[in-house]
Every structure is written in C-alpha cells, then in structure tokens.
Steps between C-alpha positions, in 0.01 A plus 500: 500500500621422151346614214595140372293350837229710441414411179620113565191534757270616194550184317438291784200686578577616848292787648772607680639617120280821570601563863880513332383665208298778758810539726722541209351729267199642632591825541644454161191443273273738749744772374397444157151438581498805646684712245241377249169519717536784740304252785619364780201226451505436177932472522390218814273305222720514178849366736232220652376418114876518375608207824195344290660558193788338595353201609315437244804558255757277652484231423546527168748795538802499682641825508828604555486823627200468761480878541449602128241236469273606764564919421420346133179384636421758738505748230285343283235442790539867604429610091247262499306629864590887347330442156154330705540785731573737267386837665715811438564532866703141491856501451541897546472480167869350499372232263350696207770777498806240540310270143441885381865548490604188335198494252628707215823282533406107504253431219151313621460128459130488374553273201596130493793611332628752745470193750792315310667819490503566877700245621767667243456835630506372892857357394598838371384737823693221721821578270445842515460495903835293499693761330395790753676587803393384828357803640283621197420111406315446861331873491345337187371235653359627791283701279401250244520220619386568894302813364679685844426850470766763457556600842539166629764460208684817617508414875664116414747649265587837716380714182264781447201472289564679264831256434274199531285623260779657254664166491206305443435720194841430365478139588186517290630635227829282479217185528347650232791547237631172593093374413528728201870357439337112509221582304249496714406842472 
C-alpha cells in the first residue's frame, strides 16, 4: 500500500492504519530498535509504542515521507527505553561510544540559549551531510543516527573496519571544521 493510503487511514482513524504501517515498515523500525537496545523484547515494545506514536500524532501531522517519520519516532522511543534502561550491558555499548565520538564535536544544549541555537546548528550538519558523497554520507548515518555498530557498517558497505572507522574519523573531522567554519565551534 501507499504511503499516501496509509497515512490517509491515520486521519480517518482506521485501525487498519497499523496493520499497513506493521506490514510496511516493521522490520524497518525493529532494525533501529534493535541497533539501539540490543533486545529482541524490548525492540517488540518500542516498534508497538512507535505504531502508538503514530497514531496519536496524525492527525495533526501529515507527513510526507511516512518512513522518516516513524524511524524519527522509533529512535526517539528506543533513546528514551535505553536511557530508563540504562545498564552498561544495553546497546553493546554502541550508544555511549557512538555520542562519545561526536561529543567533543557538537557543543551541548544545556542553556535556554543553546536551545535557539540548535535548530541553527541542525540546519548546518544537514548542509554538511548534503555536500558528502553518497557512500561516506550513509556510513555516517548509520552510526549516528541508527547508532549501527561498525561491523554492521562494514558488511552493508563491503568495507573493512578499519575503513569504516577511518572514514568516520575523517567525516568527523570535516563536520567539525565546517562547525568550526560556521561558528559553532
């Protein structure tokens, strides 16, 4: 079904929205349930509260691009679940060392102020991911924004580790010149 349908059957409140939703992209957000928690259980629970979510979201929102929206809300169950759960064995400690790696780079948002300042510095990293090629672009993502660990990068992109990991270091350190370059740094 369209993703167009599906969320048309959101807005008119029809339970068969999650059925779609389930058949569609289930295996979708359990992969980045998964990534994040490390349990088959708690992966089940976070795709069943994201299907909630989403109901509970549309209406008001219509999304466009049905797919980003629920990852978008997966991911931010998952972090959620991980920080309640937070037990060094969760995550295979794929979580702390991925926000490890970017921490000396993207300054915290503790302050009021900073808050103003985020939606700034989101608008720069999405520039900055625009710019980079394809290949090095995704391998970013994967590990920052799906926290996937390094091996799981390097088997999806045919590349040893030790390439995964020496081109997230210089994709690091290109974000965080072009930070530096916008002032953010």
């Amino acid at each position: 079904m369209e993703d167009c349908r599906i969320v048309a059957l959101y807005w008119d409140r029809s339970e068969e929205a999650i059925v779609q939703t389930a058949d569609k992209y289930g295996k979708y957000c359990y992969s980045i349930a998964y990534h994040i928690l490390a349990d088959a259980g708690d992966a089940d629970e976070t795709v069943n509260d994201t299907y909630m979510g989403a109901w509970n979201s549309m209406p008001p929102h219509r999304p466009s691009v049905l797919s980003a929206f629920l990852g978008k809300i997966t991911r931010r169950v998952s972090i959620n679940r991980w920080n309640e759960r937070r037990a060094d064995k969760r995550g295979k400690g794929e979580i702390p060392l991925a926000l490890d790696e970017l921490a000396e780079i993207i300054p915290s948002r503790d302050t009021p102020e900073e808050t103003v300042a985020a939606r700034e510095l989101t608008q720069s990293i999405d520039r900055f991911l625009a710019a980079l090629p394809e290949t090095e672009r995704d391998m970013f993502v994967c590990r920052y924004w799906f926290l996937s660990p390094i091996a799981e990068i390097g088997e999806k992109f045919g590349a040893g580790t030790s390439k995964v990991k020496s081109t997230l270091f210089r994709t690091r350190n290109k974000l965080k010149a072009h930070l530096e370059q916008e002032g953010f740094i």
